[in-house]
Structure formats: C-alpha cells, structure tokens
C-alpha positions as CSV (number, residue, x, y, z in Angstrom):
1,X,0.0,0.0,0.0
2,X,1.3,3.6,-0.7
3,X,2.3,5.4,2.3
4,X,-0.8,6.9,4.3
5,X,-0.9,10.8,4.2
6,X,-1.0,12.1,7.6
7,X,-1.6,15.3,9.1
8,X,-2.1,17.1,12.9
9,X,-4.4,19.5,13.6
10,X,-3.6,21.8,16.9
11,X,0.1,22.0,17.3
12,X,0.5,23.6,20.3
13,X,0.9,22.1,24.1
14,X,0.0,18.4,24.2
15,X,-0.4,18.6,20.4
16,X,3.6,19.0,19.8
17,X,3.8,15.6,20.9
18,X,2.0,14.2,18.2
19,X,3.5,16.1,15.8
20,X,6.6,14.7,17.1
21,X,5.5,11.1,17.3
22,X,4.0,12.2,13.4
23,X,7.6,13.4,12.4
24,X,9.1,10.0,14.2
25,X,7.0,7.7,12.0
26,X,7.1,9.8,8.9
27,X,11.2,9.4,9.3
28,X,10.5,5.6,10.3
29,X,8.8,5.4,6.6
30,X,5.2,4.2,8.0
31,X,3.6,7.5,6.7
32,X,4.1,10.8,4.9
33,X,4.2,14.0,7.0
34,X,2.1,15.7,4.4
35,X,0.3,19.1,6.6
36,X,-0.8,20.6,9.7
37,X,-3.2,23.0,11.0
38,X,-3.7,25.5,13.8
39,X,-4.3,29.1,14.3
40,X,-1.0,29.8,15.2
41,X,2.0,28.2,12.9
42,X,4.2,26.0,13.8
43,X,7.3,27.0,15.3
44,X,10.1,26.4,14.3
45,X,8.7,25.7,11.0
46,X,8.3,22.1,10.1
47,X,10.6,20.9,6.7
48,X,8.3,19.5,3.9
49,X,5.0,20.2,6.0
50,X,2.5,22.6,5.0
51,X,0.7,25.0,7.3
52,X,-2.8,25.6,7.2
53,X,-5.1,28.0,9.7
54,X,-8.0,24.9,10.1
55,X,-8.7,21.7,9.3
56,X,-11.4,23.0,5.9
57,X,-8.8,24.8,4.5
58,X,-6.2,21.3,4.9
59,X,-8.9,19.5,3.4
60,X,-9.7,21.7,0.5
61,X,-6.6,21.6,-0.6
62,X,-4.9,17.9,0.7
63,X,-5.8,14.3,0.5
64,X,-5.0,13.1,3.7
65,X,-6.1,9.5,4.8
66,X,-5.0,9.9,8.7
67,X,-5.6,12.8,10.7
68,X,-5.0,13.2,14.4
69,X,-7.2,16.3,15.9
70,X,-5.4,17.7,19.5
71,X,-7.9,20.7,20.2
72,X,-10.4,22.1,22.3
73,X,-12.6,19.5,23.8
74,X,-15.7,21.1,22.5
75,X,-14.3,20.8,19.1
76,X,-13.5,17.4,18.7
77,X,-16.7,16.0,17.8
78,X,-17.5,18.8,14.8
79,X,-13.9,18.2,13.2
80,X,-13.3,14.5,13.5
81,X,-16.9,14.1,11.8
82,X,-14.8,16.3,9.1
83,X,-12.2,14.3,8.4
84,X,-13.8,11.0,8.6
85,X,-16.3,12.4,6.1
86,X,-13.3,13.5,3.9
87,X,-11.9,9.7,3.6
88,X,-9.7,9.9,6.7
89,X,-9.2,7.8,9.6
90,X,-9.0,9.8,12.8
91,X,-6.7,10.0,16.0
92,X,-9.0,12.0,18.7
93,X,-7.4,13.1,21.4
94,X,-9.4,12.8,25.1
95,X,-11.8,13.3,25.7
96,X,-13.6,12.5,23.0
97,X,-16.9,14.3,23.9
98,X,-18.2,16.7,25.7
99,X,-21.5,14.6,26.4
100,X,-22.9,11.4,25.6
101,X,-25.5,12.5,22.8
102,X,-22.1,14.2,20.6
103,X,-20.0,10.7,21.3
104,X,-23.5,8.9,20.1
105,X,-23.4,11.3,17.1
106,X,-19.7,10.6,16.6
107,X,-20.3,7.0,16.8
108,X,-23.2,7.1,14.1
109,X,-20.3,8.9,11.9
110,X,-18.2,6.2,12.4
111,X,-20.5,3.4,11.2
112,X,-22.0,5.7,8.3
113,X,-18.7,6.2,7.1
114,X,-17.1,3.1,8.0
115,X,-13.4,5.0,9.2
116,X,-11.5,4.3,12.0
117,X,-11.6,6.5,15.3
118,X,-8.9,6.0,17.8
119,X,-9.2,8.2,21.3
120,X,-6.0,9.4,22.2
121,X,-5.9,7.6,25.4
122,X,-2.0,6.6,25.9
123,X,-2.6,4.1,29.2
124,X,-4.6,1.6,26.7
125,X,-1.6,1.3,25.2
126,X,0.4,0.4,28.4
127,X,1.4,-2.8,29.1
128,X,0.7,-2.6,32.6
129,X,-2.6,-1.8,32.2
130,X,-3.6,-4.7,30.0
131,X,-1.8,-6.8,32.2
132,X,-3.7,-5.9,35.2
133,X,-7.3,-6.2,33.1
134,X,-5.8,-9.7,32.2
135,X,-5.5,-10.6,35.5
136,X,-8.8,-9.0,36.6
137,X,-10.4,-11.0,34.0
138,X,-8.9,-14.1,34.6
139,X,-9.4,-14.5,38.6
140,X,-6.1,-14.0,39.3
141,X,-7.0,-11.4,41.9
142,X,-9.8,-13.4,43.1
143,X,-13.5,-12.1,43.4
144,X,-13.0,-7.8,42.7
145,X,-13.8,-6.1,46.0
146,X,-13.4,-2.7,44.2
147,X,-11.5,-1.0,42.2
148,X,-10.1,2.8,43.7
149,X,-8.5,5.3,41.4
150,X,-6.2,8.3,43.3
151,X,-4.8,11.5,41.8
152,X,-2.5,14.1,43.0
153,X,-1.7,16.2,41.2
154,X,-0.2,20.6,41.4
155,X,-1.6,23.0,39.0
156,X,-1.0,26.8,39.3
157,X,-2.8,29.7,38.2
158,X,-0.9,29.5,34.6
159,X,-3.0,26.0,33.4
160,X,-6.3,27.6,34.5
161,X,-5.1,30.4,31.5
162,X,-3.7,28.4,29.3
163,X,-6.9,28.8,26.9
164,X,-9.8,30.6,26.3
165,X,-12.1,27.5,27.5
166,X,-9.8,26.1,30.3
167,X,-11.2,25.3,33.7
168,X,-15.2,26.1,31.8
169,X,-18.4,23.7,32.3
170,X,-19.4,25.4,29.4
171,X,-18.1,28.5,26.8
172,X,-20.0,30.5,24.4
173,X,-23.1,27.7,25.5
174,X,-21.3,25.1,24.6
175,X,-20.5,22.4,26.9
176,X,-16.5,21.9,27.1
177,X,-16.2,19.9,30.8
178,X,-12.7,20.5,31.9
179,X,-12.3,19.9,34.9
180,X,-9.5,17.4,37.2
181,X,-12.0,14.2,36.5
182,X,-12.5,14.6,32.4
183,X,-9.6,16.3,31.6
184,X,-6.2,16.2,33.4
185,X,-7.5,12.9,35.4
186,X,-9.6,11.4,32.4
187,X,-6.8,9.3,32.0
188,X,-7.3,7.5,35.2
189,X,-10.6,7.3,35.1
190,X,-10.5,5.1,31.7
191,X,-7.6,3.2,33.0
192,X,-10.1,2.0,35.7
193,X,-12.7,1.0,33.3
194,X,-10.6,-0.8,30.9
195,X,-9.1,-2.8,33.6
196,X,-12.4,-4.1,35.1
197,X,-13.5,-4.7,31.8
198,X,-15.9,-1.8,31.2
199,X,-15.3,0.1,28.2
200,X,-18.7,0.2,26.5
201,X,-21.7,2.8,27.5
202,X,-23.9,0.5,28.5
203,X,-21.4,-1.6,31.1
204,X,-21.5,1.5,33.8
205,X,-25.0,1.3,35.7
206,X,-24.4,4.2,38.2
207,X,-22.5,7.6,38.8
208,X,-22.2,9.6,41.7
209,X,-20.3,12.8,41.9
210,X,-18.9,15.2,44.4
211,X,-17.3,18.0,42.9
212,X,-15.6,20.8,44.7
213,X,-13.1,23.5,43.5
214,X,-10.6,25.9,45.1
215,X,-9.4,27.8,42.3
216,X,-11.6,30.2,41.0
217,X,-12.7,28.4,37.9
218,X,-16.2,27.0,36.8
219,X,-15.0,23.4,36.5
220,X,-13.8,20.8,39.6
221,X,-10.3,20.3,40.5
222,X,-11.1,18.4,44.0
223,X,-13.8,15.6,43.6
224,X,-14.7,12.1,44.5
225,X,-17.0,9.9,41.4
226,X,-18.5,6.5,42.2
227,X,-19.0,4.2,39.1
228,X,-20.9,1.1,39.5
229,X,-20.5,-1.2,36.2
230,X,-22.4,-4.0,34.7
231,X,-20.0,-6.6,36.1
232,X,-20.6,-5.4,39.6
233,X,-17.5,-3.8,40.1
234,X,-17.5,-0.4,42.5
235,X,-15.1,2.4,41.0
236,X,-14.1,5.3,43.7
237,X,-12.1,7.8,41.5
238,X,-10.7,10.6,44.3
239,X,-8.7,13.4,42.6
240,X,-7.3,16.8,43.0
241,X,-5.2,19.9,41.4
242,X,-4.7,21.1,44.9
243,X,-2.0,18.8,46.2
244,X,1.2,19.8,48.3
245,X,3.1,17.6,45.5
246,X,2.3,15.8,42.9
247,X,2.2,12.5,43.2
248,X,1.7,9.7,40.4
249,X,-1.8,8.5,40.0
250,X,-3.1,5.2,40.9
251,X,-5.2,2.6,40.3
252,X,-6.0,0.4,43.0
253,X,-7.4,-2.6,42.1
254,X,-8.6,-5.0,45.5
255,X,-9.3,-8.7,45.2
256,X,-10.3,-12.0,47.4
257,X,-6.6,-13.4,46.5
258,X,-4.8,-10.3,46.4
259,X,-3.9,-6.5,45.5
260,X,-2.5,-4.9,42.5
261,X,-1.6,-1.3,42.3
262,X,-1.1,0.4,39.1
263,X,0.7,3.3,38.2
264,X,-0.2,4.3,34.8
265,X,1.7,7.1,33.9
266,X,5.0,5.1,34.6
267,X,3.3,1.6,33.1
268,X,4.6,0.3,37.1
269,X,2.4,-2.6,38.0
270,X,2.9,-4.1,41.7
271,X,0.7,-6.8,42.5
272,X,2.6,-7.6,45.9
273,X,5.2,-9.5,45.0
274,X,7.6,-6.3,43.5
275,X,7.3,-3.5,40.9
276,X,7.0,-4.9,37.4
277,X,8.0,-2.1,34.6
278,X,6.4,-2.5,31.0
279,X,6.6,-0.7,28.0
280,X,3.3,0.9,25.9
281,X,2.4,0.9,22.1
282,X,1.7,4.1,20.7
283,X,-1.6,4.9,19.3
284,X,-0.8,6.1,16.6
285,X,1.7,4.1,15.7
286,X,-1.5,0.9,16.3
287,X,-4.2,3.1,14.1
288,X,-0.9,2.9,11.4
289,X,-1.0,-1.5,11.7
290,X,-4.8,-1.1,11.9
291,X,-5.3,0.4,8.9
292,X,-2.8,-2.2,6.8
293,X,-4.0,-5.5,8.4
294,X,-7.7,-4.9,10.4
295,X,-6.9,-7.8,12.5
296,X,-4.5,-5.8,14.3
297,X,-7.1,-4.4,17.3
298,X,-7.0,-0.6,18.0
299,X,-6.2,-0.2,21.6
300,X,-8.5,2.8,22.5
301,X,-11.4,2.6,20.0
302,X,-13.6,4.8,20.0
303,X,-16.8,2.2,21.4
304,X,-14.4,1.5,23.8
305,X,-14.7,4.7,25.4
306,X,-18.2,4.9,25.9
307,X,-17.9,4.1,29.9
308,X,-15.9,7.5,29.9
309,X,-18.2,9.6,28.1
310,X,-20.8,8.0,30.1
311,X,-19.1,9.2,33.6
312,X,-18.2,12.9,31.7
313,X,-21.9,13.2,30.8
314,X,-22.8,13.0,34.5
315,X,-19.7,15.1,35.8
316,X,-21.5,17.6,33.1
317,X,-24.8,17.4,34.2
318,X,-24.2,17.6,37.9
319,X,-24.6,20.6,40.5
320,X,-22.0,23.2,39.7
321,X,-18.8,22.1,41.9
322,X,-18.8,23.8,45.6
323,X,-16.8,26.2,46.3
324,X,-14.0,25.0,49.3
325,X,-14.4,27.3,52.3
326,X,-11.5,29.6,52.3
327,X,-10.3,28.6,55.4
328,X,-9.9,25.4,54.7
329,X,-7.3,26.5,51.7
330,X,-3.7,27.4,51.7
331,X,-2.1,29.4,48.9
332,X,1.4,28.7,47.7
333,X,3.6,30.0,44.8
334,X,5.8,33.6,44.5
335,X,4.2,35.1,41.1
336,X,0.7,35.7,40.0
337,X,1.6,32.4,37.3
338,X,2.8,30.1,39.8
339,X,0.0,30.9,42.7
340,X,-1.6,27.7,43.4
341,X,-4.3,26.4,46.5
342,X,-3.3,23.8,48.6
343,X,-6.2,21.7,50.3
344,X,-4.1,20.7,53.5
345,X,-4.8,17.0,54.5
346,X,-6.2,16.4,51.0
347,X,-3.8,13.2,50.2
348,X,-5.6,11.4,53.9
349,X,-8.7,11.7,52.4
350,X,-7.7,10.8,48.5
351,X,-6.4,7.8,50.2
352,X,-8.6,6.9,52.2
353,X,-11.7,7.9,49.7
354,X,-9.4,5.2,47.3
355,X,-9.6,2.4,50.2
356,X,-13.2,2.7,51.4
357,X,-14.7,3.3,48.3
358,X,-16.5,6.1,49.8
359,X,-17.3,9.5,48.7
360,X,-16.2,12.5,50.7
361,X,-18.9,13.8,52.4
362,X,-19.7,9.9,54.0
363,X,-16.1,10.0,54.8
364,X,-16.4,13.4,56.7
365,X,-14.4,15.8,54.7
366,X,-14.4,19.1,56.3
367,X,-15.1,20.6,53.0
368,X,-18.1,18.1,51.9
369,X,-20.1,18.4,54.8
370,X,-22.0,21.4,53.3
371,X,-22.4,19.4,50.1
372,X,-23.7,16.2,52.2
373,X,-26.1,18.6,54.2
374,X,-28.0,19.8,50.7
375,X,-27.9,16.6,49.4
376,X,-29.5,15.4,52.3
377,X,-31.8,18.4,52.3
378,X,-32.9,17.8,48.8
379,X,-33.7,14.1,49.1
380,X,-35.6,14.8,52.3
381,X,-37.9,17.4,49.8
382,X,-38.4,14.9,47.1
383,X,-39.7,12.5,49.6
C-alpha cells in the first residue's frame, strides 16, 4: 500500500507531541508527513509540512487518509466528523466528547462512514494496564472487591489560562467539561474502566459525583466519582489539582486473593510480589498497523470509550462544583503564574476515599459536609 498521508491538527501544548510522534514515523517510513493545521504556525517551521489555519482549508486543498485532531474538547466532535467524512481515519485526542449525545453522534459517523476513530488515550496502550485487566479478568486477583483510582496532582494559576475554555463547564453555551476528573485525570478514570472490563456505554449502571473546587474556575479540581459497572465492580475515583506535591496516579485494584496497584503514567504494576515495569504501544503508531491488516485491534477505539463519556456526561450534568471554604485553603507560589491552593490534609482523604470506596462527604471531609447537608436536604424534599 502507498504510504498513508497524515496530518495534525492543533500544534500547540500536548499537540507538539504528536506532531513529534508524526515526524518519528514519517522518518521511520510508516507514513508521509504531508500538513498541519492551527491558528498559530508551527514554530520552528516544520521541513516539507504545509501549514494551514484549520482543518477545511487542509482539506480543500490535501488528501489526507490519517488525521490526528489535539484541540479544544468542545471541538473534537464537529472536526473528527470532518475528516472522517473527507476519507480519513481519525486520531481523537481525550476526551472524545463533551457529552454522551455528541459521542453517540460521533459513533453514528463512524459506522456511516465506516473510518477508524482511535481516542487518544495513551494508558490503553500500556502494558501494565492490560496486564492488570488480564489478571482481573482471569481471577487471578480473586473475586473484585473494588477498584479505587487516586490523583494528586499541582496545578497553578498558569494552566487555569492556558486557553480561552480552560477550567469552563461550558463556553459561548457550549458544553466543554474541563475539569481534574474529564480532563487532566480522564486518563485514570479510563484506565479504571478498561481494567475491570468496562469500556462500552452501557457496562457503567451508576455515577455519583462530588465535585468541589478551590481555584476560581467554573469546573472541579477536587472531587470524589463512584461508578458502578455492569460486572458489579464499584469504582471510587478521588482526585485533586490542589496537592502539596504531585504524586503519580493510581489505580488500586482490590481482590479476594490479592492487591494490585497500578501506576499508569510510569506503566509500574505491583501486584505484591515487586514492581514490574512495562513498555506501551503508541496509538498512533496501532491506528498505522490497523489500517494495513484490520486484524491488528485498536487499543483505544472509540466504542471503547463509551464508559468514559458516560461518567463525563454525569460530571456535566451535575450541581455546579462547591466552592472550598477559604479557610480550609492554603495558597502557595511567588508570582501571579505560579500561585496555586493547597487543600491541607487532601492526600488522607484521596487515600482513604481510594480504600473505602467512599465519597467525601460519608467519609467526613471538612469541605463536603456542606455538600452532604444539601444533598440530604434535597432528598428529604423529594420525599
């Protein structure tokens, strides 16, 4: 087969990364390097690449069979139906959606058009993590008592401006979702659902969310989620932006015969007996095999991602987070850019959120009592 023509669209931040991996497998000879497109160029400029402003002016002018989209979230859906409507199989960086009925649209576009869609969720790939769902599927951990999910994680005033729509529920009316659970932490959150075996829509039954902030922003950046999925299996996701550190996220998968911890962002699995260390697959390196022998499984399909959207679509639809008292905040950092809030005693209750499976107003959370109270207060008026 001819080399597939490939192009990026968004350049900038997490996309220079794929226009690196783009540039590695270009050089590797498993594609051509053929365009890319963003507001702002490229710089430095890229050798042999051409440079559009958006993806209908690469597509007037290009035939591109592969295109990889790293943009605003609440753009993802109207420009990967785009370029799989122009011929191309698509890369779609997380999250896919910004609601379940544009990821049910997104799917219909899929099967209309019969392309590919891959969701540009790197732990699929990891080693670790489909060694841990092998093992959860297999028994090896015994009956699953739960699976727990913790993130800690430092982010100062500079990623809350990064863009126009970061740290917004919603922009312009639009729904965009960015917040620590769908965005920064939407990794872990999938992680979780591939390794219990929970990908599709329909597998999670249940979610219950608990969002707080302490940055001034409209989305969370402290919150605990509860999944329940078709298989039984309780998810506890406990996450936050407001760490002293930043620690690597875990998932915490607990079984009849045993424990398993993994640390995605490293591929570090532990199941008791020692760290393991594995490697990962790219993604887009897999949609590349994919598309010349279909045997070859996509690792984060877009069906596959359902669960996700499912648990964004009820982060989206929830209560508006709650605000943290002031008091119970500590602000760190030297210059404007670097500020940052600092919920003290934060990683106890991640932890222990992680272990009990519990959200944190029933853990007692100074906090989430006021959240617990209305909650309380509302079910008492709808009885």
């Amino acid at each position: 087969m001819p080399l597939p023509r490939l192009a990026v669209v968004g350049v900038h931040g997490h996309g220079a990364s794929h226009v690196r991996e783009a540039a590695r497998l270009a050089t590797a000879g498993r594609a051509r390097f053929v365009a890319v497109a963003d507001p702002r160029p490229p710089d430095p400029p890229l050798d042999g690449v051409a440079v559009y402003s958006g993806l209908a002016d690469l597509l007037a002018e290009q035939e591109v069979e592969v295109v990889v989209i790293c943009t605003p979230i609440h753009t993802h859906v109207p420009l990967a139906e785009s370029a799989m409507r122009a011929g191309a199989d698509v890369l779609l960086e997380k999250p896919p959606a910004p609601s379940l009925a544009e990821f049910e649209q997104l799917s219909a576009v899929v099967a209309e058009t019969g392309r590919t869609c891959q969701v540009g969720f790197q732990a699929h790939g990891s080693g670790g993590a489909l060694a841990l769902a092998a093992m959860v599927a297999d028994g090896t951990l015994g009956e699953i008592r739960g699976i727990g999910v913790t993130g800690t994680w430092v982010r100062a005033q500079a990623y809350w401006q990064r863009a126009r729509w970061a740290g917004h529920r919603t922009l312009d009316g639009v729904a965009v979702v960015d917040g620590a659970v769908t965005n920064p932490f939407a990794h872990a959150v999938a992680t979780a659902l591939l390794v219990d075996g929970s990908g599709q829509a329909d597998q999670v039954v249940s979610v219950e969310t608990e969002l707080f902030r302490a940055n001034p922003i409209e989305a969370d950046d402290t919150s605990t989620v509860r999944i329940r999925t078709s298989r039984g299996t309780t998810i506890l996701v406990a996450v936050t932006l407001c760490g002293a550190a930043s620690e690597p996220p875990q998932v915490i998968v607990q079984g009849s015969a045993g424990r398993a911890v993994l640390r995605y962002t490293t591929d570090e699995l532990d199941v008791g007996e020692g760290t393991a260390q594995y490697g990962r697959g790219g993604l887009l390196e897999n949609l590349l095999d994919h598309r010349l022998d279909p045997t070859v499984p996509l690792l984060a399909p877009l069906a596959a991602t359902g669960a996700f959207t499912r648990v964004l679509d009820a982060v989206r639809s929830a209560p508006a987070p709650m605000e943290i008292p002031a008091d119970l905040v500590r602000w760190e950092g030297d210059t404007p850019e670097a500020r940052h809030p600092v919920v003290p005693g934060i990683e106890k209750w991640i932890d222990q959120a992680a272990q009990e499976l519990a959200l944190f107003s029933e853990l007692g959370a100074p906090w989430a009592s006021t959240r617990r109270e209305k909650t309380q207060s509302r079910d008492s008026e709808l009885r």
